[in-house]
N, C-alpha and C positions, 0 to 999 in steps of 0.2 A: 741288236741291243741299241739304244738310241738313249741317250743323256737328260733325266728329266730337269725342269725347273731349279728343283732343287739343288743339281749337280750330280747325283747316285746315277748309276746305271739300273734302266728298268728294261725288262722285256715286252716288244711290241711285236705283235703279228702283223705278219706281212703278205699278203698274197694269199689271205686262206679263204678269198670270198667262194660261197658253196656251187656247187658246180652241179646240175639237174636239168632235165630235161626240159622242154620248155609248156609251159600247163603241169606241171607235174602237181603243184600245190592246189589245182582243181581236183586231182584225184584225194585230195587226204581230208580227213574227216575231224584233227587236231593237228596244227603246228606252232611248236612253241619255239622261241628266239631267246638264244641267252644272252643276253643284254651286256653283262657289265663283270667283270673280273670276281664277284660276290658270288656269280652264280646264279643271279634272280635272272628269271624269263617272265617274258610277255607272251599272250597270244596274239597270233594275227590272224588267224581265225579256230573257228571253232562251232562245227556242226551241232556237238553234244548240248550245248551249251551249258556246261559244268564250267566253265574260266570264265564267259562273256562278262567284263567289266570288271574283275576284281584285278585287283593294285597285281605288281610285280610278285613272285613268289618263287621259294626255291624248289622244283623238282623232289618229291622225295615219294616213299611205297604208298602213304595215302593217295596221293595221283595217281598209280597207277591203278590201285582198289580201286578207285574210283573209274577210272577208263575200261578194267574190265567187268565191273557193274554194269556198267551203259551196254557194254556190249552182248552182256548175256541177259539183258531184260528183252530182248525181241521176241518175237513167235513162235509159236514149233513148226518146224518141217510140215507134221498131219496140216496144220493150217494154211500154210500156203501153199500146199495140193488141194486141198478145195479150194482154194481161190481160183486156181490155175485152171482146175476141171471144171469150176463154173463162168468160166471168163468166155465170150462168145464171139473175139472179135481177133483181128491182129495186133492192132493197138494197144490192146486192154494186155496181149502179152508181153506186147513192146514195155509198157510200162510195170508190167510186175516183175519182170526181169531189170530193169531198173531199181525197180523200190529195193527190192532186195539183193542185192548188188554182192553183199559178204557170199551171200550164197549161191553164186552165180552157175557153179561149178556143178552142187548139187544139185537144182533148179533146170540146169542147162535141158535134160533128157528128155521132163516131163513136159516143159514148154515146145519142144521141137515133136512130141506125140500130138500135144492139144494143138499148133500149130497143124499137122497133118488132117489132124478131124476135122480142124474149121474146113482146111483148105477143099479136102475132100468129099464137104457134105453138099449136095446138090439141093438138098431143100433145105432153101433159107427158110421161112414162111411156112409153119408148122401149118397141116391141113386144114385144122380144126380153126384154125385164126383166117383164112380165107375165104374173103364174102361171096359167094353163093349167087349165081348169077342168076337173072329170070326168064324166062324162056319167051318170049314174045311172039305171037304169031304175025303171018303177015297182015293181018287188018288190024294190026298194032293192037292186041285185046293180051291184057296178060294174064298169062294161061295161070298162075301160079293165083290171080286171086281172089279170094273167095269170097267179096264180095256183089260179082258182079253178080247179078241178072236173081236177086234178095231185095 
């Protein structure tokens, strides 16, 4: 307790700075700061961007309707199995295991199969996409074309 201006005794915190790991607020996708003994918070960031730029405000159940809106407007499951099954590279897994990060868990199985088919398909270069070579004789006459000797 520490003696204000005034002369009353008010209570001040002391040593409660928050204590996390270090990046941790790269992993979150909303963090809000409560500011002032009122209760209002700020964002300091904010992926959704449902808070980006509006004034200080207090925490209450519309925030959170609202955060879990954001959160169940994503894809179905069926949709990013076809993404996954028509993904043709490492990359392209590397990055949708990214994109979809909440679902990591669920996701993890199918990317580590389509991983194994890329890894283990020996024909990059579907046959039919392969130009076709010409057969050349030795007196350099090609054999394949049909205009000569017309």
């Amino acid at each position: 307790m520490d003696i204000g201006s005034n002369g009353k005794s008010k209570v001040v915190k002391h040593g409660t700075k928050e204590i996390t790991s270090e990046g941790f607020e790269y992993e979150l996708s909303v963090n809000f700061e409560i500011t002032n003994e009122n209760h209002l918070c700020k964002v300091s960031k904010d992926r959704t961007n449902l808070f980006n730029g509006k004034p200080e405000f207090v925490i209450n159940s519309e925030v959170g309707k609202k955060l879990k809106s954001w959160c169940n407007q994503g894809v179905s499951i069926d949709t990013i199995k076809r993404e996954i099954e028509s993904t043709t590279t490492l990359e392209g897994l590397r990055h949708l295991y990214q994109k979809y990060g909440a679902l990591n868990e669920q996701i993890k199985p199918l990317i580590i199969d389509r991983k194994s088919e890329i890894e283990n398909n020996t024909q990059i270069i579907d046959n039919k996409n392969i130009i076709q070579t010409k057969t050349i004789q030795n007196n350099g006459i090609d054999c394949n074309d049909t205009t000569i000797g017309k």
